[in-house]
N, C-alpha and C positions, 0 to 999 in steps of 0.2 A: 258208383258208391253204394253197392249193394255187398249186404252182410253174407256169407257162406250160408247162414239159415232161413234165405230171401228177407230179413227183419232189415231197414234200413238200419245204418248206425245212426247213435245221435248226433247229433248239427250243434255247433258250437255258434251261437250267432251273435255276431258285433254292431253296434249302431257307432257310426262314428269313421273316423281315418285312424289312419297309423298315429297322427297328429294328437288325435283325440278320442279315445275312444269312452262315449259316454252312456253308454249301457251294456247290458249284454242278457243271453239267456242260452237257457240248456233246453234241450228234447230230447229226452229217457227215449228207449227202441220200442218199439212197438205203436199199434194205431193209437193205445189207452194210455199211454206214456205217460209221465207228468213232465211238463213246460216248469219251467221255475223261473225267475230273475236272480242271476247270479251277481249282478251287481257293476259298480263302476271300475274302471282301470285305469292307469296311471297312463298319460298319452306316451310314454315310449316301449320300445321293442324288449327290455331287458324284464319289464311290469308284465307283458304278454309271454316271454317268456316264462317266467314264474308261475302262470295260472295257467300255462298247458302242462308242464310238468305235474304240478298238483291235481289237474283234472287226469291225466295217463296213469297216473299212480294207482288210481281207483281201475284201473283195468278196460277193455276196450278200445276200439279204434276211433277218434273223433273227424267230425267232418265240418270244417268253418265256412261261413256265409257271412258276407257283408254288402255294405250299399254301398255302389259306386258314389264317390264326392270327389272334388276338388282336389286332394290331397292326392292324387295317384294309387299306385298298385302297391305302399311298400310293402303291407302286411301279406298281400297274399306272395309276391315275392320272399317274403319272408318266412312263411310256414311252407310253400311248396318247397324251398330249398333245403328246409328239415324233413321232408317227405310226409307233413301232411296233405289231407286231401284241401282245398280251399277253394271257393266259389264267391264271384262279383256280381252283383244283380244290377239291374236298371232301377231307380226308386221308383220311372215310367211305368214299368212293367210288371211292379208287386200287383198280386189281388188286393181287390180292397172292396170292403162291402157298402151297397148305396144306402146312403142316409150315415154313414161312420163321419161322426165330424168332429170326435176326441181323438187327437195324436200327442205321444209325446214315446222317450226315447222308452221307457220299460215297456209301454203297448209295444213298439214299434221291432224291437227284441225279440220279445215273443213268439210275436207274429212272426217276423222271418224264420224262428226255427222252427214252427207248426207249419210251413209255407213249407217247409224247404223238405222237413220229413215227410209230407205230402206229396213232394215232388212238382209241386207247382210251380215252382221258380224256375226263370231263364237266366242261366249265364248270361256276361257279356264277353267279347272278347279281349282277352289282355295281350297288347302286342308284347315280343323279348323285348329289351332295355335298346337294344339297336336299332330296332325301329321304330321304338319309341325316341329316340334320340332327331333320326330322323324328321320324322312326324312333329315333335319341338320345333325344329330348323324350317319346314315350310310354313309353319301357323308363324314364327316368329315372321317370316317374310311377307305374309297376306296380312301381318296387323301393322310392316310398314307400309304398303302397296293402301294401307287403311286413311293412316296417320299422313302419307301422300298426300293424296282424293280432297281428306279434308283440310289440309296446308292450301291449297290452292283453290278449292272454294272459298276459303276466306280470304283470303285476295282477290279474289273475283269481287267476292260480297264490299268488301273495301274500296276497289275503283271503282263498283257499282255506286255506292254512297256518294263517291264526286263527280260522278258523270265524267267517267273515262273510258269510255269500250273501244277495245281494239279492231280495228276496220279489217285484217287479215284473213284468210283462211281456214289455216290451223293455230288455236293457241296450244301454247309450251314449247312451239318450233325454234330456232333459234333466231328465224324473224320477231317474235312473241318478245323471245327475252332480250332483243335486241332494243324493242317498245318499250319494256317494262325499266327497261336503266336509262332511258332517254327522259321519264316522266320526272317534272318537280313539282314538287306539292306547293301549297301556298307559307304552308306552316313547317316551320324546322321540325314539330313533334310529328307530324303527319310523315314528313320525311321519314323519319327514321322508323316507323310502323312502316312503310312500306317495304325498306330494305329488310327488315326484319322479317315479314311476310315471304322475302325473297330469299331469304339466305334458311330459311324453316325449309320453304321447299327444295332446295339445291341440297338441305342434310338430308331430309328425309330420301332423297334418291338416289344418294351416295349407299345409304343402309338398304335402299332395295339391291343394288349392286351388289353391293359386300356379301349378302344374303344369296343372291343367285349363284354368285363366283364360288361360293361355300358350298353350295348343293351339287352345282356340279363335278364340286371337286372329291365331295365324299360320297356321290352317289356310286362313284365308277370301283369302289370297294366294298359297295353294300354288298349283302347277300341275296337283296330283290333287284340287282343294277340289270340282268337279263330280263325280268318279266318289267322294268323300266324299257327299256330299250328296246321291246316288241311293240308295246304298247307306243308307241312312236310312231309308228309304222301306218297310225290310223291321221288321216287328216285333221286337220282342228288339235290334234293331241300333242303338245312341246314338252320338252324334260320335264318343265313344273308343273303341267298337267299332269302328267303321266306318275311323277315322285310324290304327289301330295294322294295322288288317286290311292297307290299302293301303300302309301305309310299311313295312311287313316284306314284302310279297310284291310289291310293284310294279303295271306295268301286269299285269292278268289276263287280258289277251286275249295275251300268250304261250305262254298254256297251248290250246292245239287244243281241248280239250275236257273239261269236268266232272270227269272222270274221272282227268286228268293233275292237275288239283289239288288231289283228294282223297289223290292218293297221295302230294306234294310236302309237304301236313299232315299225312301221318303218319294220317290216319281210316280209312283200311283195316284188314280184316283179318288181321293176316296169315294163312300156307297152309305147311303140310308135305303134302303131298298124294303120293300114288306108287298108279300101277295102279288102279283102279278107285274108290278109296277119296279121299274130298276131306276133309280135315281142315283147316279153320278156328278159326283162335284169337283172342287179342284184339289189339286195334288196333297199328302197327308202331309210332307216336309216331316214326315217323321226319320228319324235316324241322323247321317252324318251329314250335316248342313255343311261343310267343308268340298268334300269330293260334289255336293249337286251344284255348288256353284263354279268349281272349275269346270263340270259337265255341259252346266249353262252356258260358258264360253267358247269352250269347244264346239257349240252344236252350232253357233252363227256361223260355222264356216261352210258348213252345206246349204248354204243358200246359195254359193253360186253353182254352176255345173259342175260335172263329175271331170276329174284332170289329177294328174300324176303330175304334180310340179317339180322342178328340178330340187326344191329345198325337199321336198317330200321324197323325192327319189333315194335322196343323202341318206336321207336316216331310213331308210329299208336296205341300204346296204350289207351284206352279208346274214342279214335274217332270214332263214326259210322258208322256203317259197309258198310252204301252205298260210304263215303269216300273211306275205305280199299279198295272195289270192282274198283273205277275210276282208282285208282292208279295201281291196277294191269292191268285193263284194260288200261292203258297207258303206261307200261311196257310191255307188249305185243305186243300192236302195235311198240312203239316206237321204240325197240331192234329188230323187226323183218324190221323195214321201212331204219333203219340205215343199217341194213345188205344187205336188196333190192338195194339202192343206192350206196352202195358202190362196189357190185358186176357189178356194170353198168359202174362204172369208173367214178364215181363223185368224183371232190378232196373231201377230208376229211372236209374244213371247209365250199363247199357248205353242204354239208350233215350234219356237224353241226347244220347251220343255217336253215333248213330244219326240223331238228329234235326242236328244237328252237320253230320256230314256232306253231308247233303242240303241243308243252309240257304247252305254255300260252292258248291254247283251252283247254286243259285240268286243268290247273289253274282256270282256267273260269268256269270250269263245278262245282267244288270243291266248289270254292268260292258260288255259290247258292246255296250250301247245309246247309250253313252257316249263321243264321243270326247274324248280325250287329246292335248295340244298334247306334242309332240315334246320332246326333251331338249336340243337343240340350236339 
C-alpha cells in the first residue's frame, strides 16, 4: 500500500462492522497529514458505498482499516471486490499507550488511521467465504460436542443429588444406558426430569453425528480436502482434527517457519526476563484457542509407543512417501520426548502441551509437501 512517490496513501478507517459502523476517520498523505473525524454511517453497505464514491471524487487512491468484531468480513469482502485496498486488525494488537484510560469510537478512529499511516498495524488473516464456510461447520460441531459434555454432567449431577452412581466401568456404554432406563424415581416429576435429562443427550449426539457426516461429506470438495488428507497421516490427527486445524488457520505455508505458528497458537511460553535472569512461565494461549485444543487431543496419543496401526496405515494410503517418512519421523520423536518429560516429573498436561506444540511443527512440515490450488 505504498504511493508511487513512497508517501503512503490515506487510510480510510472504520470503528465498527458492516452491521454498524459507528465512527470513522481520515489520514491526509504524509508524516504532517491531518487526521480528521469524518463521522458516523448508516450500518449498511449501499451508506458505505456512498461515502467512498464522495471520498474518490476528491482524487487519490484510499486504503480502509477496520477492527476485527463479531460481525465477520463483509465490509472488507466488500471493498476488496470493488478493488479497494482493505485491512482487518486485531483490537489485541492495536498500539496503545500506558496510562491511556479514555476510549470511545472517534479516539478510537483516529487512532487506527494515524496507526495504520504509520504502518504499525498487523493484519489478520481473512479466510475466502469457502473456508470460511467450512470453519462455521466444525465450531458449529465442537459447540455440540459442548452442549454434549454438559447434557450429561447434569445428569450425573442429578443422580448424584439421589444417590445413584452406576457401579460399571464405562459410563454412556450401552451397559450405562441400559441402567439409566432401568432407574424409577420415587417422584412422577423426578421421573420425567430424568428422561428428559436422557432424551437432551441422545439429541445432542444425534447433532454431533449430523455435523461429522456433513464434514465429511463436503470436505472431500474443499479446495484444502489434499492438505486435509496429508495431515492424517500424522498419528493422534482424525478428519476433525485435521479440518478444524486447516479451516481456522488457512494455508500453513504463510507462516516462514515452525516457529511463527507455534506462537500464532498461543504454545509458547511465555518470558518476563530482564539482565541475566530468563524467566519462563506458562503458555501465552494467545491466537486460535480452537486449533490448540484439537492439538491438545491429538498429543495424548503419543504416550503410548511408536506403532503404524492398521487404522493409521489406512489413511497414509496413496500419500507420498515423503509425507509417510514425516509422520514417522514424528512419532518417533514425539513418543520418545513424551516419555523423556514425563520421566522428569512433568505433570501430564504440561507434557501434553509440549507435545502439542512440536506436533503443529510437524503439521507445518507436511503442509509444504502439499500443494494448495489458489483462492482465485
Amino acid at each position: 500500500f505504498q504511493a508511487e512517490d513512497g508517501i503512503r496513501d490515506p487510510p480510510y478507517s472504520l470503528v465498527g462492522s458492516e452491521m454498524c459502523i459507528r465512527d470513522s476517520a481520515i489520514a491526509e498523505r504524509g508524516r504532517n497529514g491531518e487526521i480528521r473525524r469524518y463521522g458516523k454511517i448508516d450500518g449498511t453497505l449501499n451508506a458505505l458505498d456512498k461515502v467512498v464514491r464522495k471520498l474518490v471524487s476528491k482524487g487519490g487512491r484510499l486504503h480502509f482499516v477496520y477492527e476485527a468484531g463479531p460481525c465477520g468480513y463483509g465490509i472488507y469482502r466488500h471493498l476488496t471486490t470493488k478493488g479497494y485496498d482493505c485491512s482487518v486488525v486485531a483490537p489485541s494488537k492495536v498500539p496503545k499507550k500506558s496510562g491511556d484510560r479514555i476510549k470511545n469510537d472517534r479516539r478510537d478512529a483516529c487512532m487506527l488511521a494515524r496507526l495504520d499511516r504509520a504502518g504499525e498495524l498487523s493484519p489478520v488473516y481473512v479466510p475466502c467465504a469457502e473456508d470460511e464456510a467450512i470453519r462455521d461447520l466444525t465450531r458449529a460441531r465442537e459447540d455440540a460436542k459442548t452442549d454434549e459434555k454438559r447434557s450429561k454432567q447434569r445428569l450425573k449431577s442429578f443422580l448424584l443429588r439421589h444417590d445413584l452412581r452406576y457401579a460399571g466401568k464405562a459410563s454412556w456404554s450401552q451397559a450405562h444406558m441400559h441402567w439409566l432406563s432401568d432407574i424409577k424415581m420415587d417422584h412422577p416429576g423426578q421421573q420425567i426430569v430424568l428422561q428428559e435429562y436422557i432424551d437432551t443427550i441422545g439429541e445432542c449426539s444425534r447433532r454431533v453425528q449430523r455435523l461429522t457426516d456433513q464434514i465429511r461429506q463436503l470436505v472431500v470438495r474443499w479446495r484444502m480436502s489434499s492438505v486435509v488428507k496429508a495431515l492424517q497421516a500424522l498419528r493422534g490427527v482424525s478428519q476433525i482434527v485435521a479440518t478444524t486445524t486447516v479451516a481456522e488457520i488457512g494455508d500453513l505455508n504463510r507462516f516462514d517457519n515452525p516457529a511463527e505458528l507455534m506462537s500464532y497458537l498461543g504454545l509458547v511460553p511465555s518470558e518476563h526476563s530482564s539482565g541475566e535472569k530468563t524467566r519462563r512461565g506458562p503458555i501465552t494461549k494467545t491466537g486460535n484457542g480452537h486449533v490448540r485444543r484439537v492439538l491438545t487431543e491429538a498429543a495424548w496419543a503419543y504416550r503410548l509407543p511408536a506403532r503404524v496401526s492398521r487404522a493409521l496405515l489406512k489413511r497414509q494410503e496413496d500419500l507420498p512417501e515423503r509425507v509417510c517418512d514425516i509422520s514417522w519421523k514424528a512419532q518417533v520423536r514425539l513418543c520418545s520426548r513424551y516419555r523423556q518429560l514425563w520421566s522428569k516429573g512433568k505433570p501430564k498436561q504440561v507434557v501434553v502441551t509440549a507435545i502439542a506444540r512440536e506436533l503443529c511443527a510437524f503439521m507445518w512440515a507436511i503442509a509444504r509437501e502439499i500443494e494448495v490450488p489458489s483462492t482465485t
